[in-house]
N, CA, C and O atoms as a GROMACS GRO file, in nm:
protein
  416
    1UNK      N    1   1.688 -11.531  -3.405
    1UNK     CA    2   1.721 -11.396  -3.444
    1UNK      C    3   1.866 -11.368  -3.403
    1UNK      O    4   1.901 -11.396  -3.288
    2UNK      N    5   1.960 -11.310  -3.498
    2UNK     CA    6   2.058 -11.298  -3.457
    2UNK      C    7   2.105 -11.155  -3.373
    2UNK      O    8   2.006 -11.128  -3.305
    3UNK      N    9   2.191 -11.071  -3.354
    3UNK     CA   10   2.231 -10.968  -3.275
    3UNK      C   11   2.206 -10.872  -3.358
    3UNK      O   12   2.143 -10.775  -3.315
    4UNK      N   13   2.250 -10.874  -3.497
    4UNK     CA   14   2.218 -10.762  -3.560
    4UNK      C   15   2.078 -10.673  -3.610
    4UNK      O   16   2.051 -10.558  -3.647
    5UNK      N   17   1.988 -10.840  -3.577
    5UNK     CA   18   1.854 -10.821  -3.599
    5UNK      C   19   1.771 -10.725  -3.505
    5UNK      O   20   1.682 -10.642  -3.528
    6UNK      N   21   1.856 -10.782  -3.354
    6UNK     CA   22   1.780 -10.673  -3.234
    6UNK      C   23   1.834 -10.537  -3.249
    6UNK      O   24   1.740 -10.459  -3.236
    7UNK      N   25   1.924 -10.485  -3.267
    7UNK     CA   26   1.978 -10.356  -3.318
    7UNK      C   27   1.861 -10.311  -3.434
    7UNK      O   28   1.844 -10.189  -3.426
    8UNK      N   29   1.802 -10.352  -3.506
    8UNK     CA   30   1.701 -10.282  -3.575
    8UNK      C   31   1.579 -10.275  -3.561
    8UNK      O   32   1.498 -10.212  -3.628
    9UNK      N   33   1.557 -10.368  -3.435
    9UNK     CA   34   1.426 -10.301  -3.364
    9UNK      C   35   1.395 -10.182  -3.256
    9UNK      O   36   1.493 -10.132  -3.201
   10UNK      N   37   1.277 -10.138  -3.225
   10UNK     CA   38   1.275 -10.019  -3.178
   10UNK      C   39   1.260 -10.048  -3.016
   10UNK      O   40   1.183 -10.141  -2.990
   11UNK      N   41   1.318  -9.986  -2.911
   11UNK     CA   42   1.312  -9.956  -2.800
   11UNK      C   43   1.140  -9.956  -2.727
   11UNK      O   44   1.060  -9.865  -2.750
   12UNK      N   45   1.117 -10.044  -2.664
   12UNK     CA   46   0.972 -10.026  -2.618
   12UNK      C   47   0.957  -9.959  -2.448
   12UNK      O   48   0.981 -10.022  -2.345
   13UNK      N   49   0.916  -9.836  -2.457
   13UNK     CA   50   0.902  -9.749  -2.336
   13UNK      C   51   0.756  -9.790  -2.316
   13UNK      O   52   0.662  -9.774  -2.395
   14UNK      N   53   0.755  -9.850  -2.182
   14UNK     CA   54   0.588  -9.859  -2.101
   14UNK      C   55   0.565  -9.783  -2.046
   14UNK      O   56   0.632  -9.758  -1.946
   15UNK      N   57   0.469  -9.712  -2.081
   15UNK     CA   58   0.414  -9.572  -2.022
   15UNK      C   59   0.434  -9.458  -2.035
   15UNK      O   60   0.555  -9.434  -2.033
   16UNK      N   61   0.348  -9.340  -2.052
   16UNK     CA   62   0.329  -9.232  -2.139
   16UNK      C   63   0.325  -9.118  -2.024
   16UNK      O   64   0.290  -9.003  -2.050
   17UNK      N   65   0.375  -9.172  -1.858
   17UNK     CA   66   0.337  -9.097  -1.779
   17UNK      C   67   0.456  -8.991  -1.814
   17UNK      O   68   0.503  -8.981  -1.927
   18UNK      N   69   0.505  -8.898  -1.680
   18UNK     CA   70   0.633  -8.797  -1.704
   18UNK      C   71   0.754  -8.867  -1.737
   18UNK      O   72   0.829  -8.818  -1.822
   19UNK      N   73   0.782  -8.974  -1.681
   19UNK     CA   74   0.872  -9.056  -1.750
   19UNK      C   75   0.944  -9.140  -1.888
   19UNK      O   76   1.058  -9.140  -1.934
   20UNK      N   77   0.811  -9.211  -1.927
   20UNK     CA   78   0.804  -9.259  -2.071
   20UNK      C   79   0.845  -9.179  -2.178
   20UNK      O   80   0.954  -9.205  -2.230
   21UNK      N   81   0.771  -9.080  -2.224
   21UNK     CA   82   0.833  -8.962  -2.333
   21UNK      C   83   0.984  -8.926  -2.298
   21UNK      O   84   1.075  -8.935  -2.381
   22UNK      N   85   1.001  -8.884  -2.170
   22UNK     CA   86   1.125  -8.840  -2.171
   22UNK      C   87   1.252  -8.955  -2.183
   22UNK      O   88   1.370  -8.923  -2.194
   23UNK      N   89   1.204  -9.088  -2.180
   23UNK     CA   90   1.280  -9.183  -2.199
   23UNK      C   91   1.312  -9.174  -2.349
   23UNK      O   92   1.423  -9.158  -2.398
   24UNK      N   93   1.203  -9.184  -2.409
   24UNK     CA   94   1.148  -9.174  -2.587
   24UNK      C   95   1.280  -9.078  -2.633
   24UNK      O   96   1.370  -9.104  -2.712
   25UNK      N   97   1.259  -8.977  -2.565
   25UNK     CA   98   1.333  -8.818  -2.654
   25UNK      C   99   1.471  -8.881  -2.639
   25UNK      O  100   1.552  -8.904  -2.729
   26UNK      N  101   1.487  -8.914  -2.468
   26UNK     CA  102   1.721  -8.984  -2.514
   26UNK      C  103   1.718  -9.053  -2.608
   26UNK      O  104   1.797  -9.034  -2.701
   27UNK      N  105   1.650  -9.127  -2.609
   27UNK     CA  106   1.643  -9.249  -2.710
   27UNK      C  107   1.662  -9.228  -2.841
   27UNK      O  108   1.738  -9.295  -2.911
   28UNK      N  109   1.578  -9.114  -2.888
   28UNK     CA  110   1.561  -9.056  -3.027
   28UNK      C  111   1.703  -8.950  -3.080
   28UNK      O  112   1.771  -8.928  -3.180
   29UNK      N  113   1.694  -8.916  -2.968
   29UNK     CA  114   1.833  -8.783  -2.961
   29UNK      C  115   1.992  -8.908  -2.974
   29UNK      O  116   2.106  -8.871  -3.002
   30UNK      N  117   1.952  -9.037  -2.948
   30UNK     CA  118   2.035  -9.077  -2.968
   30UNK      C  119   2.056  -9.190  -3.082
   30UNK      O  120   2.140  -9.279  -3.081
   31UNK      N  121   1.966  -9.166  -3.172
   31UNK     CA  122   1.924  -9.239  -3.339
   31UNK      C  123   1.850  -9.344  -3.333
   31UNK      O  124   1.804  -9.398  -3.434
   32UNK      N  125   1.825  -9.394  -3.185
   32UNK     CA  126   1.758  -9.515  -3.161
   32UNK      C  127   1.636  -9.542  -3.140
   32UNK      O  128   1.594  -9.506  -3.030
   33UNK      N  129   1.530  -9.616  -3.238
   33UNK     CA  130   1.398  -9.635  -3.227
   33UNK      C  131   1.312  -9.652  -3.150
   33UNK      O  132   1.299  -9.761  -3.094
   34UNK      N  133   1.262  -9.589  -3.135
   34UNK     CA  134   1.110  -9.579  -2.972
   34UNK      C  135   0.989  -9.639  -3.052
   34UNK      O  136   0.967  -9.651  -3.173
   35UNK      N  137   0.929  -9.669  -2.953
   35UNK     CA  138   0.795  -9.676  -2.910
   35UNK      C  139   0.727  -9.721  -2.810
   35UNK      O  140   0.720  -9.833  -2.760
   36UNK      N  141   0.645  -9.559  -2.767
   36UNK     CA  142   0.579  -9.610  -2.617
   36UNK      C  143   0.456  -9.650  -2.628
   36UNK      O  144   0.382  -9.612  -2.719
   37UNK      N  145   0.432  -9.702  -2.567
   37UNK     CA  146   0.291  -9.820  -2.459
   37UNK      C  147   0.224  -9.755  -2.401
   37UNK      O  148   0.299  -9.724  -2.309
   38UNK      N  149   0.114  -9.697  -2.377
   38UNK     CA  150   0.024  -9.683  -2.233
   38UNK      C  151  -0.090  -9.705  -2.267
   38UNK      O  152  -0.140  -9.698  -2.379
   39UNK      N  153  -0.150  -9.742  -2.132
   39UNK     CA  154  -0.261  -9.853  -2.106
   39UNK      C  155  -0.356  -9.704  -2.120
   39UNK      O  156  -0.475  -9.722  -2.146
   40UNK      N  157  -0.322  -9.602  -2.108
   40UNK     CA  158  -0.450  -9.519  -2.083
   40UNK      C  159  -0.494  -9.468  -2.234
   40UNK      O  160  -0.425  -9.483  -2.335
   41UNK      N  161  -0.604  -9.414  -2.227
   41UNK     CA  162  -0.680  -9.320  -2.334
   41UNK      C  163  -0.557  -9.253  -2.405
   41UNK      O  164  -0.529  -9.283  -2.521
   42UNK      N  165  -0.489  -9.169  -2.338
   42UNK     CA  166  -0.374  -9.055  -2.383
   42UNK      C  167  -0.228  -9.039  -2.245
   42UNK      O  168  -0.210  -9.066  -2.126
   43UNK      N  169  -0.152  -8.976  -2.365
   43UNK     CA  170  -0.065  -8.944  -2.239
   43UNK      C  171  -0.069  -8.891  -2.132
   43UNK      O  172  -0.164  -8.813  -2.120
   44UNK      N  173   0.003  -8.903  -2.035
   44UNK     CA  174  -0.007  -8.865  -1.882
   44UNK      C  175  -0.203  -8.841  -1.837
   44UNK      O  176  -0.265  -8.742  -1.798
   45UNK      N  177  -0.244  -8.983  -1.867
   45UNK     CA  178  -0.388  -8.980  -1.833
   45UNK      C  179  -0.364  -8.969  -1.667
   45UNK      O  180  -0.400  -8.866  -1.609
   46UNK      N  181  -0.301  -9.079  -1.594
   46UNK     CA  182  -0.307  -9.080  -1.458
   46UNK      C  183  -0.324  -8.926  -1.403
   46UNK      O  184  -0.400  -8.882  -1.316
   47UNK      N  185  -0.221  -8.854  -1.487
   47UNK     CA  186  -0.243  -8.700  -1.408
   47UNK      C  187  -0.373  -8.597  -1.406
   47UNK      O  188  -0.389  -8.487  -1.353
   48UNK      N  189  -0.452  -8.673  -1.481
   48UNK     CA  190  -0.576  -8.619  -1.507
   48UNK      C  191  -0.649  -8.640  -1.354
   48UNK      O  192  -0.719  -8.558  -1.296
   49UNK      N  193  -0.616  -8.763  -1.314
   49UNK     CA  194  -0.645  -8.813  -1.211
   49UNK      C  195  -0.660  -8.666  -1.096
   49UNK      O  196  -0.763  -8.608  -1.061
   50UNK      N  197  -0.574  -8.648  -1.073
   50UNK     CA  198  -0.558  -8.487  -1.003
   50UNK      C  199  -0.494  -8.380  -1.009
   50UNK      O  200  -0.422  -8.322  -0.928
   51UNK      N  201  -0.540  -8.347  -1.157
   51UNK     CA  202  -0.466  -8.248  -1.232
   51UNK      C  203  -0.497  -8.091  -1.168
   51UNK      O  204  -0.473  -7.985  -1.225
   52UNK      N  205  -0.553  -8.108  -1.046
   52UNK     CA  206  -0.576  -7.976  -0.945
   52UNK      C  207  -0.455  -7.964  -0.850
   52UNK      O  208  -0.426  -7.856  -0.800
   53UNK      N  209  -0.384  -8.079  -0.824
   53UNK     CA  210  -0.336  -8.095  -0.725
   53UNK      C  211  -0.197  -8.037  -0.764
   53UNK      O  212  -0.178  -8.050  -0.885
   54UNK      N  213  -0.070  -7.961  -0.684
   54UNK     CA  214   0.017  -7.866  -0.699
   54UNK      C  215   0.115  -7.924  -0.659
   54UNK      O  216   0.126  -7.947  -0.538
   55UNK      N  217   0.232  -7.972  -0.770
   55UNK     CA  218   0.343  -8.061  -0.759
   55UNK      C  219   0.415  -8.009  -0.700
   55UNK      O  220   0.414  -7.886  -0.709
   56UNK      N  221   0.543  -8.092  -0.584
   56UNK     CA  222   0.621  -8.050  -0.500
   56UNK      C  223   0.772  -8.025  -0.591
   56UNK      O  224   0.880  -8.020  -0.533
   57UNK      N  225   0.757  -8.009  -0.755
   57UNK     CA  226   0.914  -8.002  -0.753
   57UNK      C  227   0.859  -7.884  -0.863
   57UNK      O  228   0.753  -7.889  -0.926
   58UNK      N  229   0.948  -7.792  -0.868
   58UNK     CA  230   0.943  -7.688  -1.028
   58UNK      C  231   0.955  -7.726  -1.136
   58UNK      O  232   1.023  -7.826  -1.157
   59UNK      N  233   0.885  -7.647  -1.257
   59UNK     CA  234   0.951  -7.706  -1.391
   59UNK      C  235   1.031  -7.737  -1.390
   59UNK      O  236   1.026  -7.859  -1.410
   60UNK      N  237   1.182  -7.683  -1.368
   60UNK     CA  238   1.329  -7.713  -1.350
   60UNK      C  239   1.349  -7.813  -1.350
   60UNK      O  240   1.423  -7.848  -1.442
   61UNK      N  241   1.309  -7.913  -1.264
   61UNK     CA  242   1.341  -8.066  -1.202
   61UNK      C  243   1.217  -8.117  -1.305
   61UNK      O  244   1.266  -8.220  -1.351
   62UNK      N  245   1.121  -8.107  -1.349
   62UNK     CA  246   0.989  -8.198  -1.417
   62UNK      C  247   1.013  -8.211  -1.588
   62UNK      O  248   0.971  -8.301  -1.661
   63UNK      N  249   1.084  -8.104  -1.623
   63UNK     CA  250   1.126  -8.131  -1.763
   63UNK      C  251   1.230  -8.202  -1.814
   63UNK      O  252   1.332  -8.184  -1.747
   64UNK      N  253   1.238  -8.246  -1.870
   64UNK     CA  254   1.398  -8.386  -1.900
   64UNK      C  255   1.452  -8.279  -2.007
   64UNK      O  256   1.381  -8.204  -2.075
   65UNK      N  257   1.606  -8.288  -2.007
   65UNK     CA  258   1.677  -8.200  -2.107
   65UNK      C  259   1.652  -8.235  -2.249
   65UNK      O  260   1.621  -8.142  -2.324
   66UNK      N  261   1.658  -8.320  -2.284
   66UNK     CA  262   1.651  -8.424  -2.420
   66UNK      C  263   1.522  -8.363  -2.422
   66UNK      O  264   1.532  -8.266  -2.498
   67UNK      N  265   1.420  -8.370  -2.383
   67UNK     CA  266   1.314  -8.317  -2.445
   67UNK      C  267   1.274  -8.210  -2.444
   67UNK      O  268   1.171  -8.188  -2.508
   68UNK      N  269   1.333  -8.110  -2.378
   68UNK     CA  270   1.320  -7.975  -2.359
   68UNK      C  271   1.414  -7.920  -2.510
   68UNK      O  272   1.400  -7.809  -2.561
   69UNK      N  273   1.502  -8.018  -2.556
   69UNK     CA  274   1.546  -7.936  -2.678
   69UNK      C  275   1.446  -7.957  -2.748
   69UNK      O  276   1.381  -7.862  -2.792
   70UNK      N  277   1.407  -8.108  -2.780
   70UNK     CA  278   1.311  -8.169  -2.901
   70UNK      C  279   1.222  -8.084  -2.879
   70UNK      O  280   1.195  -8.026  -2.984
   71UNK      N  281   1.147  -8.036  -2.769
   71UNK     CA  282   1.062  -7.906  -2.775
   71UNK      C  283   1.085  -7.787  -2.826
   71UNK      O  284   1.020  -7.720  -2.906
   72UNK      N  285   1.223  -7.758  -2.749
   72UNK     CA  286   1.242  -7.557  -2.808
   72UNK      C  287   1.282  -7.578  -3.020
   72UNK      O  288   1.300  -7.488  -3.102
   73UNK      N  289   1.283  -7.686  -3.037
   73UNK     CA  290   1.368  -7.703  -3.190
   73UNK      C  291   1.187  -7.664  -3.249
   73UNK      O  292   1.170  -7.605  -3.355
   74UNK      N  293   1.098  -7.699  -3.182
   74UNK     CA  294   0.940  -7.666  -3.260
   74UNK      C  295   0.868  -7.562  -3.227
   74UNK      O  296   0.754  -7.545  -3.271
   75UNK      N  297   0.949  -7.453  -3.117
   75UNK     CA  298   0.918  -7.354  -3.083
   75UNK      C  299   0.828  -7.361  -2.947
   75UNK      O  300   0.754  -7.267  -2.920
   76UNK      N  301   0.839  -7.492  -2.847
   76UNK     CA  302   0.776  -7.454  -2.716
   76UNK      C  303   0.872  -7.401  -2.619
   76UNK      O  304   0.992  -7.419  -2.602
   77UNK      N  305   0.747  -7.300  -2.536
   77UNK     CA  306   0.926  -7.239  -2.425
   77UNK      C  307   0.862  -7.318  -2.310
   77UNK      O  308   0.755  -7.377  -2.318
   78UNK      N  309   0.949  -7.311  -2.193
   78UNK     CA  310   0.940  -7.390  -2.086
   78UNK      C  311   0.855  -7.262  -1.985
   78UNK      O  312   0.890  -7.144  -1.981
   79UNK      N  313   0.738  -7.323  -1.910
   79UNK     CA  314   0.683  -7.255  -1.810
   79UNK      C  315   0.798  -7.178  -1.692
   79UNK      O  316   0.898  -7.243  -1.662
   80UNK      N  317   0.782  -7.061  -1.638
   80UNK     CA  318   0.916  -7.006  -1.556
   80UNK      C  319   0.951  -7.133  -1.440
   80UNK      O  320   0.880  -7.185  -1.353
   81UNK      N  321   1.080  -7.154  -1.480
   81UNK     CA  322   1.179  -7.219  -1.404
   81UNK      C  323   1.116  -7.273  -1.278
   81UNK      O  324   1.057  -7.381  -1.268
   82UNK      N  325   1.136  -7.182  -1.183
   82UNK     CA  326   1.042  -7.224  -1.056
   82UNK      C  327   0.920  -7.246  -1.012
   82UNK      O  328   0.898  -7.300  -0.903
   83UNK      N  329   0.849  -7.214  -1.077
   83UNK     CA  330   0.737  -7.219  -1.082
   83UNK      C  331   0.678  -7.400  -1.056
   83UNK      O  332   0.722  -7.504  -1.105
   84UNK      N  333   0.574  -7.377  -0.965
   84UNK     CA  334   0.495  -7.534  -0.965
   84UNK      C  335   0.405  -7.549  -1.009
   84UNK      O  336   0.312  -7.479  -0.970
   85UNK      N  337   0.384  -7.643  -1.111
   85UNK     CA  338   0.271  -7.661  -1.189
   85UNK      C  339   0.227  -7.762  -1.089
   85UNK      O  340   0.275  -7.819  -0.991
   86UNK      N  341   0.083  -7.759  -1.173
   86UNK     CA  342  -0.034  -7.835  -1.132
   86UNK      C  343  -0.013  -7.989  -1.214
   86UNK      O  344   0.069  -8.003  -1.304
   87UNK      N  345  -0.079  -8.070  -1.178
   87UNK     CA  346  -0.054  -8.222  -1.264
   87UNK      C  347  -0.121  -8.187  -1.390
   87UNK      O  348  -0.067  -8.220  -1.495
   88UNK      N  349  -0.254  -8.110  -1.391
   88UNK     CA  350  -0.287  -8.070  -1.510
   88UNK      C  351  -0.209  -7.997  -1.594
   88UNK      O  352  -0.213  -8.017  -1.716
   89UNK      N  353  -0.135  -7.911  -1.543
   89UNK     CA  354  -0.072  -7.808  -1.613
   89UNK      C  355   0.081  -7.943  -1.675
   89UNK      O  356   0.105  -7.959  -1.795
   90UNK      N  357   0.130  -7.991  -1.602
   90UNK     CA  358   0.238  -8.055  -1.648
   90UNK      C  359   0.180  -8.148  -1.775
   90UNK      O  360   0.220  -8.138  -1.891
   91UNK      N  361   0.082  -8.233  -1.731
   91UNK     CA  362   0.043  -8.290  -1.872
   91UNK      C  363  -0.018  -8.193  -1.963
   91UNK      O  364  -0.028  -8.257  -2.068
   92UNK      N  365  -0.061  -8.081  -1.983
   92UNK     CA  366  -0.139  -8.003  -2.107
   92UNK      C  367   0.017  -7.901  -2.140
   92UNK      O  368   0.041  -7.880  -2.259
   93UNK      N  369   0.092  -7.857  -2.060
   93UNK     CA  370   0.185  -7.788  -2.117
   93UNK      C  371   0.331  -7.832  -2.180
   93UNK      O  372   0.413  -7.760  -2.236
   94UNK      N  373   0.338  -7.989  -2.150
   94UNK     CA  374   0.496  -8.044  -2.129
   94UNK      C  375   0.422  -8.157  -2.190
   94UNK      O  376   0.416  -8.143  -2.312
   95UNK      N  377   0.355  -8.282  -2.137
   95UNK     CA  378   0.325  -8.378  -2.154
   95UNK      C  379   0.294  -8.411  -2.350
   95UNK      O  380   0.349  -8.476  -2.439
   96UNK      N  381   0.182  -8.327  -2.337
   96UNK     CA  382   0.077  -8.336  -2.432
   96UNK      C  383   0.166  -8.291  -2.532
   96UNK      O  384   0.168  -8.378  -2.619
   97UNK      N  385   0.277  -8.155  -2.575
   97UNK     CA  386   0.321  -8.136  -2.659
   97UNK      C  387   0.463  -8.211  -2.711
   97UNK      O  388   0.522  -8.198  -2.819
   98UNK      N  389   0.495  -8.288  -2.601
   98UNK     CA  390   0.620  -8.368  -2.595
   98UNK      C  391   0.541  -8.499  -2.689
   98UNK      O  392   0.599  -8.522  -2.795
   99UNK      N  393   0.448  -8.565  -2.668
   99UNK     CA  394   0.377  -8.660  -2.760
   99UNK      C  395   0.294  -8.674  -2.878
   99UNK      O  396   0.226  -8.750  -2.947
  100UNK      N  397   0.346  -8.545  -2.859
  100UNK     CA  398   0.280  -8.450  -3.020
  100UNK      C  399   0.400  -8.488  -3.119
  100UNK      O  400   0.368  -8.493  -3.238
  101UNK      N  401   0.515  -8.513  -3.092
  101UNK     CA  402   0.646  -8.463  -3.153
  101UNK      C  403   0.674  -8.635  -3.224
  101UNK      O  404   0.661  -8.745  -3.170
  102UNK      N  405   0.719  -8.599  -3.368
  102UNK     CA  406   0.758  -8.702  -3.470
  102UNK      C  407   0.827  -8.822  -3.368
  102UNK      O  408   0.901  -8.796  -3.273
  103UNK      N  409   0.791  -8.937  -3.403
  103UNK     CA  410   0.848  -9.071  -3.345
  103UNK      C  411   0.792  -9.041  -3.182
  103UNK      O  412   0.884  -9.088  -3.115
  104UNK      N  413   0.735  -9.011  -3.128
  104UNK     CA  414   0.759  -9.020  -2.974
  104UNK      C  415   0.546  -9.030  -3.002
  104UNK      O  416   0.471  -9.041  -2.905
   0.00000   0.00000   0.00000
């Protein structure tokens, strides 16, 4: 395969946790082909794991910019700034609609 060939394949992101998607969205925001991997049922499954439990950082710090536009461009708003979500709340409010979104 030559060089030009890998340039037209797509970017492979492992894992669908808070990380993966938001890798997906630079990627996309920057014309370049994704596709993520995860071993689980759905995205951010692990957080299901203890989706009671009350994360130590605010939305602020948990949302990636790149995908906070690809979000507000479909009309999601971001939970208030400071505020700490729950692991549940991050995957059903951020997660889940970020892997909803074309190519990701």
């Amino acid at each position: 395969m030559n060089a030009t060939s890998f340039s037209e394949l797509p970017v492979a992101v492992l894992g669908a946790g808070p990380v993966g998607p938001a890798a997906a969205a630079n990627l996309l925001e920057r014309g370049i082909p994704v596709v993520v991997l995860e071993a689980g049922p759905r995205v951010g499954a692990h957080l299901l794991d203890y989706g009671h439990v009350r994360l130590f950082s605010p939305w602020r710090y948990n949302v990636d910019k790149a995908a906070r536009r690809m979000l507000e461009a479909v009309g999601w708003r971001m939970p208030e700034a400071d505020a700490l979500p729950t692991a549940g709340e991050m995957r059903a409010h951020y997660l889940a609609p970020l892997a909803a979104l074309p190519g990701i």
